[in-house]
Every structure is written in C-alpha cells, then in structure tokens.
C-alpha positions in Angstrom: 15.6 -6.6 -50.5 16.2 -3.1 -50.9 17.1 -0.1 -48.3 13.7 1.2 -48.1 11.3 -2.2 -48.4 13.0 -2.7 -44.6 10.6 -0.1 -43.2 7.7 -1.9 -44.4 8.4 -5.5 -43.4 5.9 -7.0 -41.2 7.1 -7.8 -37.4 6.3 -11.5 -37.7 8.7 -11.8 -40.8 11.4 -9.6 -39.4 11.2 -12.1 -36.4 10.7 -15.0 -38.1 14.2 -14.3 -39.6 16.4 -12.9 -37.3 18.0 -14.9 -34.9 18.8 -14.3 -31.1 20.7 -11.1 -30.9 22.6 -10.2 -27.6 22.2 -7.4 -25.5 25.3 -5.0 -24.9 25.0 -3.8 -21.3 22.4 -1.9 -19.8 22.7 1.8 -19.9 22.9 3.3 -16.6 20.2 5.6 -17.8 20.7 9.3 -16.9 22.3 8.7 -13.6 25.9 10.7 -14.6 26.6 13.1 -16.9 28.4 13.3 -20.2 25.3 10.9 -22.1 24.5 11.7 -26.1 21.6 12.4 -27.5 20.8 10.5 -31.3 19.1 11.8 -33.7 17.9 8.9 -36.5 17.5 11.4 -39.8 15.2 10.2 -42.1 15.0 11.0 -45.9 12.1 13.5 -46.7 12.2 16.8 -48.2 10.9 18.6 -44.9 11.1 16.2 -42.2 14.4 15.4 -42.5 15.0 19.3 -42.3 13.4 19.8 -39.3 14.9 17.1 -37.4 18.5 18.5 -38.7 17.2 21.4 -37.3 16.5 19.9 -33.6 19.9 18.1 -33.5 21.8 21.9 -34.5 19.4 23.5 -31.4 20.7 20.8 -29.5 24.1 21.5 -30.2 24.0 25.0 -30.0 22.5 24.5 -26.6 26.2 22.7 -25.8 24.1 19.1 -25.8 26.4 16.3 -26.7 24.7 15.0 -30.1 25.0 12.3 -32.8 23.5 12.0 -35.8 22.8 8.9 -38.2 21.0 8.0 -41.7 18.0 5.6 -41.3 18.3 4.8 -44.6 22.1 3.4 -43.7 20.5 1.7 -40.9 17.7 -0.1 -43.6 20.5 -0.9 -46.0 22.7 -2.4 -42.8 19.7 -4.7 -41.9 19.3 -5.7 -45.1 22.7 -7.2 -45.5 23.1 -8.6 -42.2 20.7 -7.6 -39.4 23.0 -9.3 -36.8 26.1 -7.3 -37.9 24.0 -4.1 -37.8 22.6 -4.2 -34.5 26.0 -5.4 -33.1 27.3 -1.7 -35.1 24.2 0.0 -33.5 25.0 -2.1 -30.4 28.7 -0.5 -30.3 27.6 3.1 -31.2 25.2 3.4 -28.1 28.0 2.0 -25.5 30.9 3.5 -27.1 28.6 7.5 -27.5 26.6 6.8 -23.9 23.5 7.2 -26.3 20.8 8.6 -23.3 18.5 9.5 -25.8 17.3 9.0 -29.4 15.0 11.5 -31.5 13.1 10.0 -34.6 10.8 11.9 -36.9 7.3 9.7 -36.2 8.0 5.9 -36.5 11.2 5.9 -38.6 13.7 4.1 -36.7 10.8 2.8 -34.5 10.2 -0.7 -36.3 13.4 -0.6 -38.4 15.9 -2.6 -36.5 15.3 -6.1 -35.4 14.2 -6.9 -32.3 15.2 -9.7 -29.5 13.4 -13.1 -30.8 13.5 -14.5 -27.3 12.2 -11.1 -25.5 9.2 -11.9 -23.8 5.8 -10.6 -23.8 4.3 -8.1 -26.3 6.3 -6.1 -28.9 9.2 -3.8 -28.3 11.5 -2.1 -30.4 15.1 -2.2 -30.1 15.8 0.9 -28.4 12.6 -0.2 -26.0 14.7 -3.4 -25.1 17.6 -1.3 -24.1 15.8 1.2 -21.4 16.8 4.5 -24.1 14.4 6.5 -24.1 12.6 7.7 -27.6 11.1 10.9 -28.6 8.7 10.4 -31.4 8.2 14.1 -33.4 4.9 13.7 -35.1 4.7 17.0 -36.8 2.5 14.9 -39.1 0.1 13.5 -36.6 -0.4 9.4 -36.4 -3.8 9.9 -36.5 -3.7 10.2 -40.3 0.4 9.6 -41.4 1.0 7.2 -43.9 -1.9 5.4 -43.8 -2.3 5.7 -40.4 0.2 2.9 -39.9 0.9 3.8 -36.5 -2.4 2.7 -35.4 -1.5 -1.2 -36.2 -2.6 -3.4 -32.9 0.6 -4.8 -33.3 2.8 -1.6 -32.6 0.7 -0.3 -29.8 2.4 -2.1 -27.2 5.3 0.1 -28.5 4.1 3.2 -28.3 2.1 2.8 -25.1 5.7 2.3 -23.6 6.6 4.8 -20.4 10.1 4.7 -22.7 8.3 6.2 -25.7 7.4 10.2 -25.5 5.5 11.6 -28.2 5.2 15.2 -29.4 2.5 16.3 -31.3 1.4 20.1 -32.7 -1.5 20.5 -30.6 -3.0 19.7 -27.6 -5.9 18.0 -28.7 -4.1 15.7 -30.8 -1.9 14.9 -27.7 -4.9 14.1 -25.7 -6.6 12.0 -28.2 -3.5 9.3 -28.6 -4.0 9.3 -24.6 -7.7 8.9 -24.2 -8.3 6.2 -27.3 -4.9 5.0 -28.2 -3.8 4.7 -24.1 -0.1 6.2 -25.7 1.0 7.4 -21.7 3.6 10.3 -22.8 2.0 12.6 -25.5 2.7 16.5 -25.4 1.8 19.4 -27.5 4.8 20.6 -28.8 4.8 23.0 -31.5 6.9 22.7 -34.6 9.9 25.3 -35.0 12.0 26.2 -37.9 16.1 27.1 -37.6 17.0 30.5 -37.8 20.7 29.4 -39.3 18.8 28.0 -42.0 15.7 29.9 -42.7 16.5 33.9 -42.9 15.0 37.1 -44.4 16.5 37.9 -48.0 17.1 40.9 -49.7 17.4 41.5 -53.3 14.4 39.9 -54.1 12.2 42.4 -56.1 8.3 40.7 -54.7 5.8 40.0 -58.2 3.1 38.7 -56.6 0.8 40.3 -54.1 0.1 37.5 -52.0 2.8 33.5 -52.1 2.2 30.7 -50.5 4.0 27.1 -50.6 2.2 24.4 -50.7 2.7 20.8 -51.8 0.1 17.8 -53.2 -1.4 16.8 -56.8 -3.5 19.1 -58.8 -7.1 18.6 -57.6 -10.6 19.9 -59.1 -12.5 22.5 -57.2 -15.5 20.4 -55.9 -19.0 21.2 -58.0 -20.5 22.3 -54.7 -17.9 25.0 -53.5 -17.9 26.6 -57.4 -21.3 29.2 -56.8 -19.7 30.3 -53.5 -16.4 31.8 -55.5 -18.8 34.4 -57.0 -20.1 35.6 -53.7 -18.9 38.8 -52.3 -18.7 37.7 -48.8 -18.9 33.8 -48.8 -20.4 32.4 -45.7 -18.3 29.4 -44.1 -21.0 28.5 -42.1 -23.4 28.2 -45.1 -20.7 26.0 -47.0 -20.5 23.9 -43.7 -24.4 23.5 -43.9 -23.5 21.9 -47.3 -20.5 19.9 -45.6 -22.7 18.6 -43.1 -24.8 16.4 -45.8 -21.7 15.0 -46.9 -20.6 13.8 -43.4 -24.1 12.4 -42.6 -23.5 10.7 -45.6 -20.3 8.9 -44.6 -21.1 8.4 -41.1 -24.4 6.2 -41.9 -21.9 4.2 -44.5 -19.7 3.8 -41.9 -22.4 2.4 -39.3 -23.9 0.1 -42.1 -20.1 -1.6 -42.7 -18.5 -1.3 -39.6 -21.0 -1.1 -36.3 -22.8 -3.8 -34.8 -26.9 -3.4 -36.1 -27.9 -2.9 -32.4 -26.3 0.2 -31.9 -27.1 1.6 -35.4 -29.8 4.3 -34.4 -27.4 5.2 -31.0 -24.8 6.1 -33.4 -27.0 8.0 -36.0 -28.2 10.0 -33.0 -24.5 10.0 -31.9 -23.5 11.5 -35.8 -26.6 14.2 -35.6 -24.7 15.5 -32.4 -21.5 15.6 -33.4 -22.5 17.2 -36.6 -24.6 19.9 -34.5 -21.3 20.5 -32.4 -19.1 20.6 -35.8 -21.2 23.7 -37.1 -21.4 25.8 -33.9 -17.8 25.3 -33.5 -15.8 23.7 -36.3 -12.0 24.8 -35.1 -12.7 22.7 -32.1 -10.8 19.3 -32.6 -13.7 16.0 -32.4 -11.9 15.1 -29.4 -12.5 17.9 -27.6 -16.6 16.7 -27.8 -16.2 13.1 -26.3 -16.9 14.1 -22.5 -20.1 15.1 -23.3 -21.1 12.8 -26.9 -20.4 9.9 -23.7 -22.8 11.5 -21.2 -25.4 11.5 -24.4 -24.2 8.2 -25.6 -22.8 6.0 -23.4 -22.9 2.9 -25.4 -22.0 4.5 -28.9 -19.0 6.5 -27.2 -17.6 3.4 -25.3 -17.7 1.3 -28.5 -16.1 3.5 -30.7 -13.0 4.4 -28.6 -12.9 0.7 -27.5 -13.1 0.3 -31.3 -10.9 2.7 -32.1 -10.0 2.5 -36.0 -13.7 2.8 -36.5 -13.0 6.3 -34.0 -10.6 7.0 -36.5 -12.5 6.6 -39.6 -15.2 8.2 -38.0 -13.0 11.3 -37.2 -11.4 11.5 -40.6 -15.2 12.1 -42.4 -15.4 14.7 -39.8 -12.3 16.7 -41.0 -14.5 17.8 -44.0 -15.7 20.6 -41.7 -12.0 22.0 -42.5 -10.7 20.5 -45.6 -12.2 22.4 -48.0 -10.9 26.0 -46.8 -7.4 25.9 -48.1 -8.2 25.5 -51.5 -11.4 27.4 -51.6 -9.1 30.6 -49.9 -6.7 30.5 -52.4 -8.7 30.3 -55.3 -11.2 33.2 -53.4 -8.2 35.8 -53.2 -7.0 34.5 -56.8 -10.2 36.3 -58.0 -8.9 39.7 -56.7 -4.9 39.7 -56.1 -1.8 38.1 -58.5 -1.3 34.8 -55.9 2.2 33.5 -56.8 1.2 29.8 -55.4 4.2 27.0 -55.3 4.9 23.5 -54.3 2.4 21.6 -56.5 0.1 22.0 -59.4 -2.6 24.1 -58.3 -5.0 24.3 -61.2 -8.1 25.5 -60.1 -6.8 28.3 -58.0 -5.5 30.2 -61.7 -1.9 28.1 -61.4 -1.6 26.2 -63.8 1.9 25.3 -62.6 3.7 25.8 -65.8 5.2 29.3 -64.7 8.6 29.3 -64.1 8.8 27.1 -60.3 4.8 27.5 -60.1 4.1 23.8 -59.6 7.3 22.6 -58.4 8.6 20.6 -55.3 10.1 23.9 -53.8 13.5 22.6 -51.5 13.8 23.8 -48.2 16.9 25.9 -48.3 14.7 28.0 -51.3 12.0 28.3 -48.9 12.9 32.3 -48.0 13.8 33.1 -51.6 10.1 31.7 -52.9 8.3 33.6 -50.2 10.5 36.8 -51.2 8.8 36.7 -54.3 5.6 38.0 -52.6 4.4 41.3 -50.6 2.6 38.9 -48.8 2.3 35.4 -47.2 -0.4 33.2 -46.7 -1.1 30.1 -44.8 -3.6 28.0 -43.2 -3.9 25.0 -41.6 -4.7 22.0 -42.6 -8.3 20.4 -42.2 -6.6 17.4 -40.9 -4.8 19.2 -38.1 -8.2 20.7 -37.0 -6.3 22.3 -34.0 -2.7 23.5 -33.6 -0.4 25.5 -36.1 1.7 23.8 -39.3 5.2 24.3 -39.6 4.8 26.9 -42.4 3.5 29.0 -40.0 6.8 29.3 -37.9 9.0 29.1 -41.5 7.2 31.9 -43.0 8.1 34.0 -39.9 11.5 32.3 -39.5 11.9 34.4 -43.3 10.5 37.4 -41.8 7.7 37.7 -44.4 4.3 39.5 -43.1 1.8 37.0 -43.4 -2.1 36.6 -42.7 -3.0 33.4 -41.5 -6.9 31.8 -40.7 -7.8 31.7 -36.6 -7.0 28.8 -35.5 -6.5 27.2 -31.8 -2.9 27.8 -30.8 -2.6 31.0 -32.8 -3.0 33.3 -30.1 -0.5 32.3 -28.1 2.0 31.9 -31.1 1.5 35.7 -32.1 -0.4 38.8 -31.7 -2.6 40.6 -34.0 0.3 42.9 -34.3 2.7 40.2 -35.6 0.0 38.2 -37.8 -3.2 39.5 -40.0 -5.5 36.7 -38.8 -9.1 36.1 -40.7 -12.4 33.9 -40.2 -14.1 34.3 -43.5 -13.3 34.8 -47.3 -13.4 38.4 -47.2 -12.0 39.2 -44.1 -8.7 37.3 -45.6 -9.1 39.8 -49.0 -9.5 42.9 -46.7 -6.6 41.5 -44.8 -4.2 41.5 -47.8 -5.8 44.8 -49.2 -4.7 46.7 -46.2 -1.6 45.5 -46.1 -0.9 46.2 -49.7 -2.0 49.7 -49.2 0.4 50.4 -46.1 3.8 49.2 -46.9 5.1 50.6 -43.4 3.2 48.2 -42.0 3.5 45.6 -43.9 7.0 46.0 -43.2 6.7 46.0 -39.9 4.2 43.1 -39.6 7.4 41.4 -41.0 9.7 42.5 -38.2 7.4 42.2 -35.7 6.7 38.2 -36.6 10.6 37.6 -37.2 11.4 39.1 -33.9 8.9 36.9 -31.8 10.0 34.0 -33.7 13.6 34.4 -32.6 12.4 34.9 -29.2 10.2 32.1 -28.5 10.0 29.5 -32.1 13.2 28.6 -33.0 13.8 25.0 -32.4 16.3 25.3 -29.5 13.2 26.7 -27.5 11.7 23.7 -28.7 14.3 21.4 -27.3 14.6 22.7 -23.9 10.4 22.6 -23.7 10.9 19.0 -24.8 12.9 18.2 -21.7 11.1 20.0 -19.2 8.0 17.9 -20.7 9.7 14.6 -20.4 11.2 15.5 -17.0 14.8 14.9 -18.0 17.5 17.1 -16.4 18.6 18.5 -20.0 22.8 19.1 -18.3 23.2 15.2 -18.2 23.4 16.0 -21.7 26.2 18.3 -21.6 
C-alpha cells in the first residue's frame, strides 16, 4: 500500500485492521497556557501554500506552532499504524498540541481510529478532545467528489470538536442547515505578504493576465453567437441557461425522487429557476426559507435527502459557470490577454507560448501577473457567493485588477481599490480606461496592495479564526 492510497481507504477496512490502540492522557484542553498549535500540510500546489501561509501568521503573531507532512503521516500508517499513532501519540503530549489546522479533510480520516470507541465515527484527533479547524477554501459541497458528504463521515464533521471555515457565508450556512455541521464560519481566504510581493523589472506584454488552472475545454455551441455581440446580455444567455437546468432537474426527479412528489418538484425547479434569473449571484441556499413556505413537501425531502440537495444545487451552478470562460474569450476579441495556468484554447491561447498553458508555481505567482498592465479575475460558478483566493493574491502582488460583482466584494474593497463589472462590456470598458490612464492604473495597484496589508493577510485571518471559534488566542503563546 502506498503513501497516498491511505487517504482513500474505506473506514470499515482501516478498522477492520487496526487493532486496539491506547489513549495517551487526556489533554487538559486550554485550561493553561504555553499549548501548540499543529498544522497537518498537505501536498498540493496551492493548498499546501496557503496553509504554510496560516502557520507563518501564526507564528508571526508569537503563537507556539508545529508543523507536519500528511503525506509522512500516510506513509507511517502504512508501515505500522500502531507505531504511528503511538509517534503522533508522543508529539501531542510532548508539544501540548491544543489545536490542529488541516486543509479540508486531509488528516481528518488518515490516521486510524480507536476499534473499541463506541458509538458513531470519530477521528483520531476527535477521540482525544483537540479541537480541529477544517479550511475549506475549496468548499465540501463540491471537493473531490464531494467526498466529504459520505453518511459515514458526518458524525465527524457534525462534531462540536470540529470547526469549519468556509469563503462565504452562504456556504457556511448551507453545511449548517442540510448537512447539521454545528461550527461553520465564513472566513475569507488570505494570501502571505512574505511570500507574495509586488515586482519590479518586469517590463508588462499583455494588456490584461490572468492565472488560471484546468484542461482545455471547447466554448459551448450555444455561447459562440454571443462573442460577436457588442454588448452581450448575461441575462439573455441565462434565458438560454435556464433550458439546460430544466433539463437536468426533470432527469434528476425521474432517477432520484419518489413519483409522488414529481409535479411538487417540477413546480419546485420552475421557482428556483425564476429566482436564479432575477438574481443569479445569490447562492441557492439563500432561497430555501421561502422554496419551503411554497413547497413544503419538496423542500423537506430534499434537504432530508440531501445528496439529491446536492445534485440538485450543482445543475443550478450553470447560472454561473459559463462566465469565466465566456469573459476571457470576450476581452480576447479586443485586448492581448496573456492567460496562464492551463490550456485555454478557445479564448486565442493555445498554450504553446512560452508558460501560456502551464501549471504556474506559487512563488512565480507575482512575476506571471507582472507580465500584465492588468489583472483579471472572477469567481467561480461553483462558489456562487464569496471571493477566490486569487482575488486576495493578485492584490497581495499589488497588481490593479478588475474583478466581476460578486457577494463579499464590497466589503473586501472599494471601487477605488478594484474596477468591478456586471456585464461583457462593462469588463472591456473597465480595462480600456485603465489602459488609457496609467496614473491610475498605478494607483489602483497601491490602493488594493495597501488594503490588503491592512485587513487580508493571513495573520488577520488567524486572529478572526479564534474570535469565531471562541478560543482565547494567548493560551497559545
């Protein structure tokens, strides 16, 4: 068994084959000072980065902090699961670990648990009253597979020892309404100012860069007319969307609901789609108060249902999925994009232009985005509320960026700081008037770096995650 299969071992084989594994003595948890906060770094070429990034805040805040590799942790269990937990065992008593901070499950499910503990599944740091914070700056409602919404890990999760931290608010309060999770928070991702800098010397060959990772896809047939238009109309291609999602929703009711509520939940997919194209930055979660009042039955099955909720809810992030792409290949049309991170096709990059197209590493993050007057980002259609990450690292490089309105925005940055835009060609205007006043431009760039370091570096981050979880942050010191 290698390092990495670990991770993806089923709980009733891990317990099948690990035998009774004793306890070391119970934390005292938080009561005196002088306890360590662990942080379990996963592999990944950005997640691992930002966690790095939490631990430095943390120690730069004058927290006592630990780190370890969760792939030496799979590789240990591999070997000899009891040996490794009695190495794990020793690091918590020996550090006074008060705390551990994993990057969405990783080092949730990894280490074996107690055979004879009783009652539902808990995970090892569960078992030992240590509180976990869980960063989900890719959300559970569609990471990996969604493989944190297995009925056999909600036990887990739903644990008053678990706290989970999520990019937006809606997100936060979904996990809590469907999933029962007790401890979710909107926390907004960060970036480290040690790491992530302005550069000079970098002479900018594009008018507008962005960095953006995934496979080469196709522009869909039904979005091609709309790249012609002078002013395309995201409410008109929603119209279009909107067939698409009736489409799934009815194939999901045919597989998946009971026949009985069948019409309920096609008058249940009308509304939602009615809500989706008078407001389609509003999170679907945001719509169950009232899709219950109309549909009592339809609503209570769902959520009581809830990976058909979930299917249900990933159709509906078609309303948003389609703007990232479309964008970029829009301003393409009218500006020199420099585009990197994956093989982008359809927008003009053909990815075979010097890094166009490649995995672009973190620490070349500020030197990439140099190569542009301008920055743009939007969010993902999956995130439907809350900013990305790239949002905070592009100002983290002090790069002037424009950026689609999204919820959380405003309270991120002013209009002074960001160029924000709701439609094709207010983006194009954006990045026209910023090409044609470089003073500004300049000091959109200042302006955006200067409100990151107040307020978006990850040690602001760390001291908001305390307040949420209501742990006095000095035991820690």
């Amino acid at each position: 068994m290698n390092a990495r299969s670990v991770a993806f071992e089923s709980i009733a084989d891990r317990l099948a084959r690990v035998s009774e594994i004793a306890l070391p003595p119970a934390p005292t948890r938080l009561v005196e000072p002088g306890r360590t906060m662990l942080t379990v770094l996963n592999g990944g070429r950005m997640s691992r980065f930002w966690l790095a990034g939490i631990g430095n805040a943390a120690i730069s805040l004058g927290l006592r902090h630990s780190f370890i590799e969760i792939d030496a942790i799979r590789e240990a269990v591999g070997k000899n699961p009891s040996a490794a937990v009695a190495q794990i065992n020793n690091i918590i008593t020996q550090q006074k670990i008060g705390l551990v901070l994993n990057y969405a499950f990783n080092g949730v499910t990894d280490l074996p648990i107690d055979r004879e503990w009783p009652g539902a599944y808990r995970n090892y740091f569960e078992v030992r009253g240590i509180p976990q914070c869980l960063i989900w700056a890719d959300h559970p409602q569609w990471f990996t597979d969604k493989r944190a919404l297995d009925p056999s890990l909600q036990p887990v999760f739903r644990s008053g020892n678990q706290f989970h931290f999520l990019k937006s608010q809606a997100h936060a309060l979904e996990l809590n309404r469907i999933l029962g999770w007790p401890n979710c928070h909107e926390l907004p991702c960060g970036a480290d100012p040690e790491v992530l800098q302005p550069v000079s010397g970098v002479t900018p060959e594009f008018d507008v860069v962005a960095i953006y990772g995934g496979a080469d896809v196709q522009m869909p047939e039904w979005l091609v007319p709309f790249l012609s238009q002078d002013d395309p109309d995201p409410a008109e291609m929603n119209r279009a969307v909107a067939e698409q999602v009736w489409t799934a929703l009815t194939n999901l009711w045919q597989t998946d609901a009971p026949p009985t509520l069948r019409p309920e939940l096609e008058a249940w997919s009308a509304r939602i789609i009615e809500l989706k194209l008078a407001n389609p930055a509003l999170a679907t979660i945001r719509h169950i108060g009232r899709l219950a009042d109309e549909f009592p039955m339809s609503t209570w099955w769902m959520t009581a249902m809830y990976p058909v909720y979930f299917k249900a809810t990933t159709i509906l992030y078609a309303f948003r999925t389609w703007q990232r792409h479309f964008y970029l290949a829009y301003l393409s049309r009218y500006f020199r994009v420099g585009l990197f991170g994956g093989r982008w096709s359809h927008v003009g990059n053909a990815g075979q232009d010097n890094a166009m197209g490649q995995w672009v590493d973190f620490a070349q993050m500020p030197k990439v985005l140099a190569r542009g007057k301008i920055a743009f980002d939007i969010v993902g259609g999956w995130d439907e509320e809350g900013l990305t990450a790239k949002t905070f690292e592009i100002a983290a490089c002090g790069m002037p960026m424009i950026h689609n309105q999204c919820v959380g925005l405003a309270e991120a940055f002013s209009d002074r700081e960001i160029s924000v835009f709701t439609t094709p060609k207010q983006a194009r205007e954006a990045v026209q008037n910023l090409l044609d006043d470089s003073p500004r431009r300049i000091e959109m760039g200042q302006a955006c770096h200067a409100r990151f370091l107040r307020q978006h570096t990850w040690a602001h981050r760390v001291q908001r995650m305390f307040e949420m979880m209501g742990m006095p942050i000095d035991v820690f010191r």
